[in-house]
C-alpha positions, 0 to 999 in steps of 0.5 A: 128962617124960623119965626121970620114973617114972608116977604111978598114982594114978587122978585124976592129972594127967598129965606135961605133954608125954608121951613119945612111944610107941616106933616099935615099938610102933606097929603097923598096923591089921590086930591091931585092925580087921578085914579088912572094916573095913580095906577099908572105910576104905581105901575111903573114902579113896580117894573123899575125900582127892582132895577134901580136897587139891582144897579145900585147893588151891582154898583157897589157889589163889584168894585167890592168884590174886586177890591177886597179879593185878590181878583181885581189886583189879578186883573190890573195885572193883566191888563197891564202886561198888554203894554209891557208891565210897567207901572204906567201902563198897568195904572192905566190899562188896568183903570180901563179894565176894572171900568170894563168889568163894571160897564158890562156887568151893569150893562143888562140893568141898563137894557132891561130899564130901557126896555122898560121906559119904551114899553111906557112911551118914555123913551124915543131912542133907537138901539143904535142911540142907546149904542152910542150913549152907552158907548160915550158914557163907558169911552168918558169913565174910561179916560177920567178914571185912567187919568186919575190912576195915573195922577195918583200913583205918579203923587205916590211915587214922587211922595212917598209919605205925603202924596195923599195931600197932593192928590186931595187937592188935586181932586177937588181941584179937579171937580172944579174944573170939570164944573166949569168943563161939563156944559162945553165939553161933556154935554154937547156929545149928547145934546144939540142946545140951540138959543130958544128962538125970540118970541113970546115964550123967549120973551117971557123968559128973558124978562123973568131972568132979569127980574131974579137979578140972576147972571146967566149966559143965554137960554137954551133948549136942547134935543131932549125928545131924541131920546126921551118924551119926559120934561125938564129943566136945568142950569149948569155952569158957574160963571160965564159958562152958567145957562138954563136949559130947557128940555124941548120937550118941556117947550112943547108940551107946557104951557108958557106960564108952566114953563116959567114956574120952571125956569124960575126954579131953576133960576133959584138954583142961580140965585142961590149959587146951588151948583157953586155949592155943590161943586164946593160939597164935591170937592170936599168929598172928593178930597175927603174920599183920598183921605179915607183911601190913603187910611185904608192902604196903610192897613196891610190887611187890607193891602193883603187881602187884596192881593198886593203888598205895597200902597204904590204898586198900580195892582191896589187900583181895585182895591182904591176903587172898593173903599173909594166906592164904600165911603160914596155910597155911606155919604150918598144919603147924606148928599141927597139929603142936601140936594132936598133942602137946595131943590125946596129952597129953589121951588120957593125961589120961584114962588117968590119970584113968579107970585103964581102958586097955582101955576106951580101946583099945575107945573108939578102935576104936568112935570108928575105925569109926563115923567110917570114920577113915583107918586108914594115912594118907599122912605128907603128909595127916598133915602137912597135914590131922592134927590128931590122932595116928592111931587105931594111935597112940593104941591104942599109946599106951595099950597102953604106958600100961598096960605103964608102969604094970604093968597088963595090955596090952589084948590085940589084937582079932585073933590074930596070923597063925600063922608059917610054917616056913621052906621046905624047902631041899631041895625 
């Protein structure tokens, strides 16, 4: 909080929203990475960030395309009449037949970015993993998004002028459960987690765990390196179902104090109720995003445009999707936004916790060049894409956590270039 003095205690609980570092004190790269990695990251955005504005593009290009035309209404149509033409099966099938259309036109990005992580050894799995991720990935989004159609136009039909109440809580509702369901259901289909095996590193994990006071299920450490070599940590769940989670390649490739200055940041996240949080951030957006549909079919230009004449016939289900797709994507940034201050307030967490600012700074340099991270990135794919502060940002932060609390600033990698003398006004 502003104006409050630091707390040094080690395993303190750090303010709620931290200052924010000085402008200038955050430097470029070029004290903390080498030239080589400097190029290197440099680099690889250039091959990627097209393809993350191209998928973002496509992301909302589509639905927008099917939704305000009468394209989309043509294909649930379609696809509805496989079964018969009853609203049932066109709310359904015409759900799995939009996502269809979207999965396979962002398909090529999605090959082209794996293509593109293999060429920088980020990426381990075969074609036939990337098959059944791919096919996984579009089978879910399938059977959500079909649930979803039918729950909304069975609300319309059974409540003609308040079914919007019903189905935004039901939304938020919803979020929540999937919260709760997303470590046992959704992840294992992707991930092996095993119990991080006893010794020293399980050891120094487990007392630091009971030292942040945070609850937690178990510690485990998941299969990462089937598909990729970057590091990583998390925690998922709330209550009984809430676990940190290691990447392996994070256990194999940091040293044990690296991968605590992780883990407690992620304990932060805990400590914190960050993923509460977001659940609560998700469900208001979710029931937000019914009201702004319900608004947008009550315009019959809209309804007309589209290609329907009534709200509660399954044929609007594109034009549902379009609006629900322009409101995410205006409040995105919004959300990112959020997901920098929560990632900010848990790198102190775990400054607080661990007392080892140095440690930390080489923990985001590891975590930098192992994930070959954008080391300068854009302010528009800050704003669209950053849902963490910068690498300089966050090893600035810590440097000035140090300095606030009278400890020596981990020194930069790099020496400063020497300074020149100022020409000869004479020569």
């Amino acid at each position: 909080m502003p104006g409050s003095e630091p707390d040094p205690t080690p395993g303190s609980v750090p303010d709620p929203v931290p200052d924010p570092v000085p402008a200038a004190r955050v430097l470029g790269p070029e004290g903390d990475f080498t030239p080589e990695q400097i190029d290197r990251s440099r680099a690889r955005k250039r091959e990627v960030m097209p393809l993350r504005y191209a998928s973002a593009a496509l992301g909302l290009a589509v639905p927008c395309v099917l939704g305000f035309s009468p394209l989309g209404a043509g294909l649930v149509h379609a696809a509805g009449r496989l079964a018969g033409g009853g609203w049932i099966a066109t709310a359904a099938l015409g759900a799995v037949a939009l996502h269809l259309v979207s999965w396979l036109l962002a398909l090529p990005v999605s090959v082209r970015t794996e293509r593109v992580n293999r060429r920088w050894s980020l990426s381990t799995r075969s074609w036939r993993l990337f098959a059944a991720d791919a096919a996984k990935s579009f089978a879910i989004g399938a059977v959500l998004f079909a649930g979803l159609a039918l729950a909304l136009y069975a609300a319309m039909r059974a409540l003609p002028a308040s079914w919007w109440i019903l189905a935004a809580v039901g939304a938020a509702a919803l979020v929540f459960l999937f919260s709760f369901l997303l470590p046992v259901l959704v992840e294992p289909l992707f991930n092996r987690f095993t119990p991080m095996p006893d010794g020293e590193l399980r050891h120094r994990l487990t007392t630091l765990v009971a030292a942040s006071g945070v609850p937690v299920r178990d510690i485990l450490v998941s299969d990462a390196s089937r598909r990729t070599t970057a590091t990583n940590a998390y925690v998922s769940g709330i209550g009984r179902t809430r676990r940190v989670v290691v990447w392996d390649t994070t256990v194999e490739q940091a040293p044990p104090e690296e991968v605590e200055a992780v883990t407690a940041h992620e304990l932060g996240h805990a400590a914190r109720r960050d993923v509460l949080v977001g659940t609560l951030l998700g469900a208001v957006h979710a029931a937000a995003t019914v009201a702004v549909v319900a608004g947008a079919l009550h315009w019959h230009t809209l309804l007309g445009a589209a290609g329907v004449d009534r709200a509660d016939d399954p044929r609007s289900l594109a034009l549902v999707l379009a609006v629900a797709t322009v409101f995410g994507t205006l409040v995105g940034p919004l959300h990112l936004a959020f997901s920098r201050r929560v990632e900010t307030r848990a790198d102190a967490f775990a400054l607080d916790l661990t007392h080892e600012p140095g440690t930390v700074v080489a923990m985001q340099r590891r975590l930098a060049v192992l994930n070959l991270a954008d080391l300068e990135p854009h302010r528009l794919a800050a704003l669209l894409f950053g849902s963490h502060p910068t690498t300089v940002a966050r090893i600035a932060h810590a440097r000035a956590w140090a300095a606030a609390h009278g400890m020596p600033e981990p020194p930069p990698l790099l020496p400063p270039p020497p300074l020149q003398p100022p020409p000869d006004p004479a020569g």
